[in-house]
N, C-alpha and C positions, 0 to 999 in steps of 0.2 A: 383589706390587705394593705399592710402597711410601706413604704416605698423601699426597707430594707427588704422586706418578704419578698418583693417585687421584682427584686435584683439578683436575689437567690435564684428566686423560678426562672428568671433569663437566663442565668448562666447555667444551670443544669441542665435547660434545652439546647444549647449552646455545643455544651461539651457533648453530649448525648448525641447529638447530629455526627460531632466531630469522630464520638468512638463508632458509629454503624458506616461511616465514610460518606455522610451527605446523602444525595442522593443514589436509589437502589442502580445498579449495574444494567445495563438497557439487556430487551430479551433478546432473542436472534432473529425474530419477525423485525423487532423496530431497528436490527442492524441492517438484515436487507432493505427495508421500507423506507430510510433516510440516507442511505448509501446511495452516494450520486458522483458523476463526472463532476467534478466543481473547476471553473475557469475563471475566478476571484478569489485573491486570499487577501487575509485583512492583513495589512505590512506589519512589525517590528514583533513576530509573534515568532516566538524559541519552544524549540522540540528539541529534547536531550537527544546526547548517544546512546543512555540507558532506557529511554522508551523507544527509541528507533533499536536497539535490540531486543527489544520487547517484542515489537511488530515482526522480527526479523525472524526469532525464536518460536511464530506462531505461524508464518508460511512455512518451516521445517516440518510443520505436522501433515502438510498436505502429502496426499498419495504419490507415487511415482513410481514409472517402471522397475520391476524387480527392487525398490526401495534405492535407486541409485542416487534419489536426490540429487539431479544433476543445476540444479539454478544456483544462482551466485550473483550478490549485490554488494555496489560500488558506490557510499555516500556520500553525496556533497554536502558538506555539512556545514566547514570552514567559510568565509567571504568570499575568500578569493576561488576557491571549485566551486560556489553556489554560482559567480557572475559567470566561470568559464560554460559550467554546463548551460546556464542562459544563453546562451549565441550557439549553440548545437540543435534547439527545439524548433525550428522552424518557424511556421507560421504560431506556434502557442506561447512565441516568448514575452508578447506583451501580458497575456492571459494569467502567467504561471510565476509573475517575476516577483511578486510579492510572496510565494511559497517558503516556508521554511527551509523546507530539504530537498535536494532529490537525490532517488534512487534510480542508480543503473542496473538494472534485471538482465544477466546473459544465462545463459546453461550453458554446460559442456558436451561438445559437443561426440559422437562414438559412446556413448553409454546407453540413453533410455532408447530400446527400437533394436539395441545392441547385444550378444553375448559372446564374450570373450575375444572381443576385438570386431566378431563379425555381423552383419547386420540379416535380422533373423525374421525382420518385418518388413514388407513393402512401405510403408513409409519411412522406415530408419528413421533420421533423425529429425520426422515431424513429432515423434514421440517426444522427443526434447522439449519442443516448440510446447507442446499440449501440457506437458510436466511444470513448463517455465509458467505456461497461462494458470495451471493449476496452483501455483504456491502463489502467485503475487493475489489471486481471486484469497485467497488466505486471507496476506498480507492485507487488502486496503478492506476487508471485513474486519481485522481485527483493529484499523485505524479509525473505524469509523465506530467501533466498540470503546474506543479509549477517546473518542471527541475528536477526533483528526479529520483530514478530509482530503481526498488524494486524485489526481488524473493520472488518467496511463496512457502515456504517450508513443503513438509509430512516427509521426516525425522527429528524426533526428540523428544526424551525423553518429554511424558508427566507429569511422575510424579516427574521426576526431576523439570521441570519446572513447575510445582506443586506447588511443595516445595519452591525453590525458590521464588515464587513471593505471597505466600499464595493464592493460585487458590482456590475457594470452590467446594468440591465433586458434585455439584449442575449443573457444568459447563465442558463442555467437550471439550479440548481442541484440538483445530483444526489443526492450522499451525504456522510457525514463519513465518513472513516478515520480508526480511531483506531490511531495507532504507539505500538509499547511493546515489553516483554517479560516473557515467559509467568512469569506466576506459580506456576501448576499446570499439567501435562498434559492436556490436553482432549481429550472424547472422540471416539473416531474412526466418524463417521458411516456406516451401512451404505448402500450406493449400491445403484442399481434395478440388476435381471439387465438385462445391457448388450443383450441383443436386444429387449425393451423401448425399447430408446431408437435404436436402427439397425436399417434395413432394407438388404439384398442384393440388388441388380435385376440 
């Protein structure tokens, strides 16, 4: 084969990769099975507002009381919100400060646990809380779907970040997520013997 013929076959593998978009889409096993707390992100690395609506558009699918959808996120995305929301995370802010983005996760709160103002369930609005845990478990599956890599954080100044982002008193504010990607490999946590945690009736 001649070194023209050579250069054909390259670039038709080439573009051929390019039309099936590279590599296949990971399964939902290797989305849970690489899905990790990560506490390094490698610096000067950009996440759009069109893939952070992406991720945002696929915690929407998660379940919720009566469909209330009660969660709601607040992006840092700018320099100056990414360094303010850095001094609200507590002990993770050396951990998390090379992150691209973070997200502020609240729910509203009188909705899921709630009907028609009144609350209709002994836990009221832990219903919220479990709704809010349910869309972000979405959200950092489907970040870790798209190559992203996120922590979810309870330390952290709520009414600082209140303030900051004009939160309404309506809304109670859950966690920060921090978006990025993995700077190192993190370790893969050993899980309880799964009979432990289910019973067979």
């Amino acid at each position: 084969m001649n070194k023209l013929a050579i250069l054909i076959a390259s670039a038709a593998v080439i573009l051929l990769a390019g039309c099936t978009g590279g590599s296949p889409a990971p399964t939902i096993d290797e989305v849970f099975q690489t899905r990790r707390s990560v506490r390094a992100y490698e610096p000067g690395k950009v996440i759009s507002e069109a893939e952070i609506r992406d991720l945002v558009a696929a915690a929407q699918n998660a379940p919720s009381w009566a469909n209330q959808q009660p969660s709601k996120y607040y992006v840092a995305l700018s320099q100056e919100k990414h360094d303010a929301v850095l001094e609200m995370v507590g002990g993770n802010k050396d951990r998390v400060a090379n992150a691209s983005a973070y997200l502020v996760s609240t729910f509203e709160t009188s909705k899921s646990g709630f009907f028609r103002g009144q609350q209709v369930d002994p836990i009221g609005d832990g219903w919220g809380a479990y709704d809010n845990g349910l869309s972000n478990a979405y959200l950092v599956l489907k970040a870790r779907a798209m190559g992203f890599d996120t922590l979810i954080m309870g330390m952290r100044d709520p009414e600082a970040l209140r303030a900051l982002f004009g939160i309404p008193e309506n809304e109670t504010i859950m966690a920060v997520i921090a978006l990025g990607y993995r700077a190192e490999e993190p370790n893969v946590p050993v899980h309880r013997p799964l009979d432990e945690i289910v019973k067979f009736y």
